[in-house]
Z-matrix of the N, CA and C atoms (Angstrom, degrees):
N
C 1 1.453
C 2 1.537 1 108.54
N 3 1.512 2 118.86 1 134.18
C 4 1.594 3 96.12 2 -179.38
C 5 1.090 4 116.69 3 -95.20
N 6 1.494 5 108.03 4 -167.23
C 7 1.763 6 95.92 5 -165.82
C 8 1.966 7 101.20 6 -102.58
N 9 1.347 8 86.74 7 159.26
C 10 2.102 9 93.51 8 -169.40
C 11 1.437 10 78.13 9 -69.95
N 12 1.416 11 83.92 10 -179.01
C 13 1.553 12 111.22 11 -168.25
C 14 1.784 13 103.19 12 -115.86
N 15 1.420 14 132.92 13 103.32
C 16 1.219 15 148.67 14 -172.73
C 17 1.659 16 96.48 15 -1.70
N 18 1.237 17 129.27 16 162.85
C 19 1.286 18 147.48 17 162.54
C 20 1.711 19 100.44 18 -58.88
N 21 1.633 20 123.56 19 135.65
C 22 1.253 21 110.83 20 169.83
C 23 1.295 22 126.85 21 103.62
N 24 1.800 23 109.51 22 -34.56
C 25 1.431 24 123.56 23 -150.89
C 26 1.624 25 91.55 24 -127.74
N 27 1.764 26 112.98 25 126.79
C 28 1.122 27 119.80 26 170.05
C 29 0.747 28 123.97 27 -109.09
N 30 1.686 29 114.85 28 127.35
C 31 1.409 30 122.01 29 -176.38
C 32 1.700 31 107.64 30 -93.76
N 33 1.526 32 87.60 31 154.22
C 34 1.565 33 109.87 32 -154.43
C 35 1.345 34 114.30 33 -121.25
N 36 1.463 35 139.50 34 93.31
C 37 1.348 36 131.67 35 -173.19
C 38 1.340 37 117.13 36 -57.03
N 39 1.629 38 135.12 37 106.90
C 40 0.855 39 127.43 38 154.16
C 41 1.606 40 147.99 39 -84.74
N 42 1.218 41 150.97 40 137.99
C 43 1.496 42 146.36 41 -149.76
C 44 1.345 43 88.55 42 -83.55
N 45 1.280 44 101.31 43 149.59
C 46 1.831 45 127.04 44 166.70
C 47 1.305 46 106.99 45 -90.45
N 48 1.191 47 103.30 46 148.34
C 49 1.913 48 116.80 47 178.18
C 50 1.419 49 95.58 48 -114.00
N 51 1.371 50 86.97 49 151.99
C 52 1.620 51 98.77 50 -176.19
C 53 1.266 52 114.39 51 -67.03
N 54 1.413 53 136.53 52 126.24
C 55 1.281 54 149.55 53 162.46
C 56 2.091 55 100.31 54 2.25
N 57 1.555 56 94.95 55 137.64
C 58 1.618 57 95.59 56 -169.08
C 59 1.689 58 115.18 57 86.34
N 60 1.064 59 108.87 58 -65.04
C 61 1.883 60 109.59 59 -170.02
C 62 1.477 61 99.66 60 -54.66
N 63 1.453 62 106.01 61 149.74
C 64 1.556 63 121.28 62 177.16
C 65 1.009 64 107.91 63 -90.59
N 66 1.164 65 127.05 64 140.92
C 67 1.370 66 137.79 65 149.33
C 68 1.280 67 144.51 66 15.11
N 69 1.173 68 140.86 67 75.45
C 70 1.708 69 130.29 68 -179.18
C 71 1.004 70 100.19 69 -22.83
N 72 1.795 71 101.32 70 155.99
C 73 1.140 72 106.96 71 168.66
C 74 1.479 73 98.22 72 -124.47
N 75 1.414 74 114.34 73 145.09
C 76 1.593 75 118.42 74 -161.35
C 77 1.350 76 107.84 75 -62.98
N 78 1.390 77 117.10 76 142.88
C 79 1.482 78 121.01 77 167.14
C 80 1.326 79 116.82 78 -68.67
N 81 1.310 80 113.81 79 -173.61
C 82 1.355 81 127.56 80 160.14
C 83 1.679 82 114.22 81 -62.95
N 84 1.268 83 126.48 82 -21.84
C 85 1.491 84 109.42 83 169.06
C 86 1.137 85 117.41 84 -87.46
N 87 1.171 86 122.78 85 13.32
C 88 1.376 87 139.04 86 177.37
C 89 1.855 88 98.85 87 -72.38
N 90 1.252 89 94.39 88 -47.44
C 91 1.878 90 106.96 89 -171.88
C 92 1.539 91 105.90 90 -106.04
N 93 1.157 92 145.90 91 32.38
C 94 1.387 93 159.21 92 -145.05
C 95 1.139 94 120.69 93 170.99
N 96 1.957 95 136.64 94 131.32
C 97 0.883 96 137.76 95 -116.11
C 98 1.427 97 73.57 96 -142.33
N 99 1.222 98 127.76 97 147.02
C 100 1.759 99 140.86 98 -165.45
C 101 1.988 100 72.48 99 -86.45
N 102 1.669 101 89.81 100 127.01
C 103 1.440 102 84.52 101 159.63
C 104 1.685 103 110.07 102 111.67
N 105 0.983 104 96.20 103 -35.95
C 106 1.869 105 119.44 104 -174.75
C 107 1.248 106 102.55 105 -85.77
N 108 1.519 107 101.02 106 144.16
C 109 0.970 108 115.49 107 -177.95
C 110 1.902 109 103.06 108 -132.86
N 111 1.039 110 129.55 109 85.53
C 112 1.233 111 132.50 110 148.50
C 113 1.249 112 156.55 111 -78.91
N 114 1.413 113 149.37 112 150.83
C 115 1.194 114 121.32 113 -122.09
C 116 1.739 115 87.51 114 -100.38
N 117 1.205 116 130.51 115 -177.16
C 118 1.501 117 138.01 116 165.01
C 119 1.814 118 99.23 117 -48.64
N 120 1.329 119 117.24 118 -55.24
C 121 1.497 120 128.11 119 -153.77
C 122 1.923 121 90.72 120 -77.73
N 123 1.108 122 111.25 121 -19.57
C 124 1.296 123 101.13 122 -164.04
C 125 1.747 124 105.06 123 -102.79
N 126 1.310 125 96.74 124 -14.52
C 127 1.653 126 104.45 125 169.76
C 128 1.381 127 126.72 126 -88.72
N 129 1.642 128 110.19 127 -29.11
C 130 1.264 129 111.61 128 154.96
C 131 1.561 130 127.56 129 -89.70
N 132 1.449 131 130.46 130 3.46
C 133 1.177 132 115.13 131 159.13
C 134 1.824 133 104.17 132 -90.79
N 135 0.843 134 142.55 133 -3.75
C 136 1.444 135 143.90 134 151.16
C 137 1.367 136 111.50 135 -65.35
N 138 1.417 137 134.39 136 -30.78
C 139 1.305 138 131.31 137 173.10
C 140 1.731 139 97.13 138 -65.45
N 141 1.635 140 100.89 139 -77.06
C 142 1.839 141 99.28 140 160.53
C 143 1.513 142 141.26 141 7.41
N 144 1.716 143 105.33 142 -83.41
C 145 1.276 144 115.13 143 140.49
C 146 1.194 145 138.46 144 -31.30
N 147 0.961 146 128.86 145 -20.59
C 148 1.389 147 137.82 146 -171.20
C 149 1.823 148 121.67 147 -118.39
N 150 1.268 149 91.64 148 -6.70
C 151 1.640 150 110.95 149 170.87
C 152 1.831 151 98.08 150 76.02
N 153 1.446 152 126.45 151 33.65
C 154 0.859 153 129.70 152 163.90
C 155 1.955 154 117.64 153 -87.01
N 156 0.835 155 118.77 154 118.41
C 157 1.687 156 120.32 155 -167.23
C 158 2.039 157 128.17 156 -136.71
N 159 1.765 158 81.58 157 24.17
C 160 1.836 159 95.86 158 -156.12
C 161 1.721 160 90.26 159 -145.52
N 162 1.254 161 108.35 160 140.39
C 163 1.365 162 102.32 161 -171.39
C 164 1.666 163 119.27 162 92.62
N 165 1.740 164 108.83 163 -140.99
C 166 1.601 165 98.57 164 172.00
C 167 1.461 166 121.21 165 -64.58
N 168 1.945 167 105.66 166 -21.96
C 169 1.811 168 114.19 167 -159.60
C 170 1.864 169 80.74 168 -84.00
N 171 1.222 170 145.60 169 14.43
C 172 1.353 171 124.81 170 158.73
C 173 1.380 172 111.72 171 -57.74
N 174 0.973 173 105.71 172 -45.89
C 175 2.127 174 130.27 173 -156.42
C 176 1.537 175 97.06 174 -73.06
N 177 1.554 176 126.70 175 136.54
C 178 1.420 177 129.47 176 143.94
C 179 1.212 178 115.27 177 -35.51
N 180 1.221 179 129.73 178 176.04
C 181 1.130 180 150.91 179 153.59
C 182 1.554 181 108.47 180 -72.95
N 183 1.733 182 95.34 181 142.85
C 184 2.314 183 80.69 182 -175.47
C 185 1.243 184 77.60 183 -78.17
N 186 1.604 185 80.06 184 151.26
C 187 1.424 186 119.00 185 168.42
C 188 1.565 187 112.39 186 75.95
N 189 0.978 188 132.69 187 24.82
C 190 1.330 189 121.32 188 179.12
C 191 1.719 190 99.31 189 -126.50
N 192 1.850 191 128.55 190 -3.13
C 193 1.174 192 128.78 191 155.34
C 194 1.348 193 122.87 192 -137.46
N 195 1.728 194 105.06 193 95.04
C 196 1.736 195 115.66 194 -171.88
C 197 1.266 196 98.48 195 -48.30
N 198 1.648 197 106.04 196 146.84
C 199 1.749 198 102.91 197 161.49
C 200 1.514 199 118.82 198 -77.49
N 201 1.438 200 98.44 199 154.96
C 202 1.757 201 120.84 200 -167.61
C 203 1.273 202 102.00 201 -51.07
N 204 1.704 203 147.33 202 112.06
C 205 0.956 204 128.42 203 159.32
C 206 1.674 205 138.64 204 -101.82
N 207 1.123 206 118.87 205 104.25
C 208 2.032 207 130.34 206 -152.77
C 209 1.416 208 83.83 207 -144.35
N 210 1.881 209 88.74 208 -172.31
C 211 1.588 210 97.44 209 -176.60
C 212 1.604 211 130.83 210 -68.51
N 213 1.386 212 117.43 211 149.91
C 214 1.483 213 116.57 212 161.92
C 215 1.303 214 130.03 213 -60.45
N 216 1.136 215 131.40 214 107.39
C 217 1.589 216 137.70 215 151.49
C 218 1.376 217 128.33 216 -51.68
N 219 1.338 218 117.93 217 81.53
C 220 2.082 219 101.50 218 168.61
C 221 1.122 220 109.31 219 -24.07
N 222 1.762 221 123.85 220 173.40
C 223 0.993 222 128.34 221 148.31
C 224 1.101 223 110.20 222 -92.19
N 225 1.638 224 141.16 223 -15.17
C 226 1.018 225 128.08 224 167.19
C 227 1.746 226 129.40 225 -70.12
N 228 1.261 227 105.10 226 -11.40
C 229 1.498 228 123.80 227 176.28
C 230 1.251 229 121.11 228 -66.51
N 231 1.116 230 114.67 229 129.22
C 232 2.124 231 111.26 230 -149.19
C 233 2.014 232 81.06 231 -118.35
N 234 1.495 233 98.63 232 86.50
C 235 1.443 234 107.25 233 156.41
C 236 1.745 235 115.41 234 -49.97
N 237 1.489 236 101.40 235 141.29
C 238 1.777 237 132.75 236 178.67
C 239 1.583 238 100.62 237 -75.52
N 240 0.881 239 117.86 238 139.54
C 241 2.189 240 122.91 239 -167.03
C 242 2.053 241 73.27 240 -67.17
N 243 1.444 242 82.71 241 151.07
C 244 1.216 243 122.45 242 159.00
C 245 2.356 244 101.66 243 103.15
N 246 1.197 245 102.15 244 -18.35
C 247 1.382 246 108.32 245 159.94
C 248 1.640 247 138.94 246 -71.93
N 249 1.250 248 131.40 247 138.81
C 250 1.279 249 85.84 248 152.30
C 251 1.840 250 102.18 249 -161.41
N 252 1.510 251 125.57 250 -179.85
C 253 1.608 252 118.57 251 -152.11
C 254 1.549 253 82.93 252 -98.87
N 255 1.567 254 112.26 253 143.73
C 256 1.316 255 123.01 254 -170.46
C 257 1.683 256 92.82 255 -106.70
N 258 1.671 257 152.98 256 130.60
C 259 1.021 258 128.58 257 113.09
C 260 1.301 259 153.94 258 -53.24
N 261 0.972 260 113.15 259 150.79
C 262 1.637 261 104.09 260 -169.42
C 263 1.684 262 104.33 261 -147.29
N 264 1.184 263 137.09 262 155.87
C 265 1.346 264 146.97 263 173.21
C 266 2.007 265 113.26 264 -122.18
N 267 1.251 266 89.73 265 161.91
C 268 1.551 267 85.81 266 -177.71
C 269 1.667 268 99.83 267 -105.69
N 270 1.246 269 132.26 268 155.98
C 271 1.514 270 143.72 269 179.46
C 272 1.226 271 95.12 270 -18.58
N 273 1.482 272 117.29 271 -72.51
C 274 1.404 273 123.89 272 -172.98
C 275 1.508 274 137.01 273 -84.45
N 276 1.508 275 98.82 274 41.04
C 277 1.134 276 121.45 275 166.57
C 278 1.528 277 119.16 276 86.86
N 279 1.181 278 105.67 277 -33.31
C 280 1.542 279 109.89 278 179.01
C 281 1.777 280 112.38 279 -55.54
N 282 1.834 281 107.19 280 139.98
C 283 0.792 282 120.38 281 -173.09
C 284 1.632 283 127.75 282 -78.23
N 285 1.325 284 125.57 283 104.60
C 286 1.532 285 126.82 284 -178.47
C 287 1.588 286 104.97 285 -64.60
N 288 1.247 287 110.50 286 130.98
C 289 1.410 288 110.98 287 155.15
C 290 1.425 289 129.84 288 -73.12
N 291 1.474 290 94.88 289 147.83
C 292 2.037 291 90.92 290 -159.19
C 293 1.169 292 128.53 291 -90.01
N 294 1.740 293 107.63 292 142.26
C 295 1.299 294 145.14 293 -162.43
C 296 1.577 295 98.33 294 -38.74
N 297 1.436 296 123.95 295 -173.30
C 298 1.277 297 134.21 296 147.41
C 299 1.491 298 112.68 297 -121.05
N 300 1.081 299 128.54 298 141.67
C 301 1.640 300 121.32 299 -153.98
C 302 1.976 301 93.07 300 -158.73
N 303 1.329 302 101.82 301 161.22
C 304 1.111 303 114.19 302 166.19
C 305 1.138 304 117.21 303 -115.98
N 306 1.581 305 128.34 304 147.44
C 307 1.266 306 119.78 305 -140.42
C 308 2.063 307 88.70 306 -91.60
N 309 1.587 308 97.60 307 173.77
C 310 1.520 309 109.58 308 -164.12
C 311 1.864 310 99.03 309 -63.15
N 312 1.571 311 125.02 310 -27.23
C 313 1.405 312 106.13 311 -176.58
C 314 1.301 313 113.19 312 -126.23
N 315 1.439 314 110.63 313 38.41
C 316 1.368 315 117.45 314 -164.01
C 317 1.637 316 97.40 315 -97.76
N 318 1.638 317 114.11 316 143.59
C 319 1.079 318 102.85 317 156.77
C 320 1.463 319 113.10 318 -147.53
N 321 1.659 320 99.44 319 139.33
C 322 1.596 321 87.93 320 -161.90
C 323 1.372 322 121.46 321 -96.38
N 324 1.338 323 144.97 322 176.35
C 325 1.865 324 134.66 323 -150.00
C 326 1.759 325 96.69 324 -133.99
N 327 0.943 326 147.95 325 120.38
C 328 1.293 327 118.64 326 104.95
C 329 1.228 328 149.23 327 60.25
N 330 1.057 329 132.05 328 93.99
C 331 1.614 330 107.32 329 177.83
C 332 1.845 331 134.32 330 -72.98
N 333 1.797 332 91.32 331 10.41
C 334 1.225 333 110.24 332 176.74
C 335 2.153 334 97.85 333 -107.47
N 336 1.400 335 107.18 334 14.83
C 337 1.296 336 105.86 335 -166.57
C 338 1.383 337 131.54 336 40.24
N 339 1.757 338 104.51 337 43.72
C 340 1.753 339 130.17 338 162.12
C 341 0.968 340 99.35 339 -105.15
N 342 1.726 341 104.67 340 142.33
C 343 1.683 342 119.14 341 177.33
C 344 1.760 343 105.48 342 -52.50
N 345 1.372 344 107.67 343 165.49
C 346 1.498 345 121.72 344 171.89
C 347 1.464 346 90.49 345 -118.41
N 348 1.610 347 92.61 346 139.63
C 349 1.970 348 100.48 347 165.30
C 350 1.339 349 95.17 348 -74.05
N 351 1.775 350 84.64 349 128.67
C 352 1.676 351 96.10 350 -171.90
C 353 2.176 352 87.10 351 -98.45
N 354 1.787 353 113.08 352 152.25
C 355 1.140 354 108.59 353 170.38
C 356 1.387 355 125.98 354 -57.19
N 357 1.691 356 104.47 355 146.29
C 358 2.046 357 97.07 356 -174.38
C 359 1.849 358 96.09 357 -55.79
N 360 1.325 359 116.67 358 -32.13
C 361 1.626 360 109.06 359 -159.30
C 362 1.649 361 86.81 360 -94.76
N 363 1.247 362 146.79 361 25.23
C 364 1.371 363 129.48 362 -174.26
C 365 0.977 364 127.49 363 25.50
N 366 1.219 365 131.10 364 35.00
C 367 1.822 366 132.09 365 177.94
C 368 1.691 367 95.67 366 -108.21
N 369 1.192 368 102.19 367 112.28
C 370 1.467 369 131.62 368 149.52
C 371 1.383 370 120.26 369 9.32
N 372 1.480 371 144.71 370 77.89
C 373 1.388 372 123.38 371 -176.14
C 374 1.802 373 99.16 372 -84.07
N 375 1.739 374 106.93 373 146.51
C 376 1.631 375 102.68 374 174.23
C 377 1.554 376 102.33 375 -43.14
N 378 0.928 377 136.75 376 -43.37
C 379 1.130 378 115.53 377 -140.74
C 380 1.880 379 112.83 378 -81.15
N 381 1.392 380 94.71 379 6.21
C 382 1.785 381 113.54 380 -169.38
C 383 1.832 382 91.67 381 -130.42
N 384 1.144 383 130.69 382 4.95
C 385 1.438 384 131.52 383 148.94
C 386 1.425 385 124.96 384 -29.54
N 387 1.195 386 125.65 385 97.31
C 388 1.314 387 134.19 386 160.06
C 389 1.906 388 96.42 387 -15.78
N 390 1.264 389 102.31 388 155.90
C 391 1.973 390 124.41 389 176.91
C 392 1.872 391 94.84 390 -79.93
N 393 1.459 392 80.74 391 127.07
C 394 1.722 393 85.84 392 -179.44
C 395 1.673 394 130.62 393 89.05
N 396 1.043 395 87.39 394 -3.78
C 397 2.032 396 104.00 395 -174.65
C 398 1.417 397 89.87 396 -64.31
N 399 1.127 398 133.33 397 144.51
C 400 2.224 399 130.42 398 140.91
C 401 1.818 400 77.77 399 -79.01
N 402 1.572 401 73.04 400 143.94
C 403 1.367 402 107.12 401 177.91
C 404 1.228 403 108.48 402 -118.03
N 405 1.750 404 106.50 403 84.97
C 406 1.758 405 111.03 404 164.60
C 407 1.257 406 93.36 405 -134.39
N 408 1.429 407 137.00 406 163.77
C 409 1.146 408 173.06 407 -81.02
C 410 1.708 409 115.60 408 -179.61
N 411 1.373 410 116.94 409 129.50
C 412 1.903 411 96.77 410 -159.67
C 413 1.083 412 96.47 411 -83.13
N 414 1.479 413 107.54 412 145.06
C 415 1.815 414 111.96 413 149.52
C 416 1.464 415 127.46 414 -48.92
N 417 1.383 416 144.88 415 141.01
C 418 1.293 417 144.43 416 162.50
C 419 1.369 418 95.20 417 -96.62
N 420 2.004 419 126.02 418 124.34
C 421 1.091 420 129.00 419 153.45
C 422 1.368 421 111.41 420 -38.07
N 423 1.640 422 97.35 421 155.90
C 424 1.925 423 89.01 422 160.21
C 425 1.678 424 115.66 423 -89.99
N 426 0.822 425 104.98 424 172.94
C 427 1.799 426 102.06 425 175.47
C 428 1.715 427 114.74 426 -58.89
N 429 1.097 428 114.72 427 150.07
C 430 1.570 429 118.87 428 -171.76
C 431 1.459 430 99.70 429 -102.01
N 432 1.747 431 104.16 430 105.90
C 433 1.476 432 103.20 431 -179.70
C 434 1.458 433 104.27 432 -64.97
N 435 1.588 434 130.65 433 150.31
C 436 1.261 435 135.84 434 -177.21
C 437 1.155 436 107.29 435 -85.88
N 438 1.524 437 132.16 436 -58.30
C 439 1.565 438 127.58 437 144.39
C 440 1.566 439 131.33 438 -5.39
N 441 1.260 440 121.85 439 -38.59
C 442 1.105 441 130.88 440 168.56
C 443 1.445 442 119.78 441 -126.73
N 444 1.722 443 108.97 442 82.71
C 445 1.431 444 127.80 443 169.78
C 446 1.519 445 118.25 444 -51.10
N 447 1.292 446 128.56 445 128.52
C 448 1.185 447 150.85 446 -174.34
C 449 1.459 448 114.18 447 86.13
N 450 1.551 449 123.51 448 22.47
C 451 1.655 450 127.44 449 -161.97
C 452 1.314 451 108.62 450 -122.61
């Protein structure tokens, strides 16, 4: 006879994989209650908690990491090695146009070939702009009221 399942605690039939395949990896109802409705921020600090960090628990919580704000990069602009175009999105999905950044092991010299203090956040000040960049600054969308679809 098997044994019940503790008072409280629902057990959940899961499918077998064929001999060899690894393991599912739990969904989101795994961390979500049939019925619930929780917010994005409140579903990924439960991923968090849980030592989940791949998937949605990659992502901050909105609002807990403003996007980088420095200069705009075209995409047609054929960055010099040691740069490179950062994307970024706003909470609500909308797409930021990309940053200018220096790449993670880049370091740039001098014209006496001495390091430059590179920024702690590596985003690009004009004044360390690659030759030829336009030098404007990205827009941040505004938030997309939900109330007003297509705005």
């Amino acid at each position: 006879m098997p044994a019940s399942a503790p008072q409280g605690i629902v057990q959940k039939a899961v499918p077998r994989l064929p001999e060899g395949d690894a393991d599912p990896t739990p969904d989101l109802a795994s961390y979500v209650a049939r019925g619930e409705k929780p917010s994005m921020a409140e579903v990924i600090e439960r991923l968090h908690a849980r030592g989940v960090h791949t998937g949605l628990g990659a992502f901050s919580p909105p609002g807990t990491r403003p996007p980088l704000i420095g200069l705009a990069v075209p995409e047609d602009f054929e960055l010099p090695k040691g740069y490179v175009r950062h994307h970024q999105a706003t909470d609500d999905g909308q797409r930021i146009e990309a940053v200018l950044m220096f790449a993670p092991d880049f370091q740039l010299l001098n014209a006496a070939g001495q390091p430059v203090t590179m920024p702690k956040d590596r985003v690009v000040p004009p004044e360390l702009a690659p030759p030829g960049l336009p030098i404007r600054r990205i827009v941040i969308p505004p938030p997309v009221d939900p109330a007003r679809p297509g705005h």
